[in-house]
C-alpha positions, 0 to 999 in steps of 0.5 A: 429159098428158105420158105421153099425148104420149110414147105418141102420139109413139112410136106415130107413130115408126114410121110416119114411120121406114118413109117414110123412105129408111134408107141403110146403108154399110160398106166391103167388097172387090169382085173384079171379074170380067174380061168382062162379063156380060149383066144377068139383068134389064136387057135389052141392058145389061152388068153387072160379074160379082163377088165381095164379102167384108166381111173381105178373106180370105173371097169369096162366089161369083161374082154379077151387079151392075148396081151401078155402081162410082163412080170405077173405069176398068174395063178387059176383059181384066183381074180387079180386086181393089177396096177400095169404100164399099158405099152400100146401102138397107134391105130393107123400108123403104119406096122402099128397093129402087127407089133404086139402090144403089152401090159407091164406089171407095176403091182398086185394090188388084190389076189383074191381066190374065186370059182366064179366063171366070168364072161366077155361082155357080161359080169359073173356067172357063179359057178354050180359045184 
């Protein structure tokens, strides 16, 4: 009889597990760009323009974020270098990907002004004035 009850119970496991809302955090440094971009998806609405690196060394290319940053002053005019909590959800799992995710602000580790003029996917394009 018990060996019956562990089988039905690991057989609902799963099915419990995927209604959940799994949460994942790890913490990364963001660079944030100095202009706001238009958000690919949100209409009218401004997002950060960054870069993330789980090491502090190596620095994907630049992306869209509409993730908010709790905490942080941003500033135009200015590149930020922020040591954050990333607060993400689990692709895959069920009300994973309607729940936003967020960045929280550990630190500002580097504000540092800048007209540069930076772009998804690419380094800088400096800015004729």
């Amino acid at each position: 009889m018990k060996g019956r009850n562990f089988i039905g119970l690991s057989l609902l496991f799963p099915i419990v597990l995927s209604a959940c809302n799994v949460s994942v955090q790890q913490d990364i440094q963001l660079v944030v760009a100095p202009k706001k971009v238009a958000c690919e998806t949100l209409g009218d609405k401004q997002c950060f323009l960054v870069k993330t690196s789980r090491d502090g060394k190596s620095f994907t290319a630049w992306f869209i974020s509409s993730q908010p940053i709790e905490g942080f002053n941003y500033e135009a005019g200015f590149r930020y270098r922020l040591s954050v909590t990333d607060y993400g959800y689990l692709p895959g799992v069920t009300g994973g990907p309607n729940i936003p995710s967020y960045y929280y602000l550990k630190e500002v580790i580097e504000k540092v002004a800048d007209d540069s003029t930076y772009l998804p996917g690419y380094q800088s394009i400096k800015e004729s004035t």
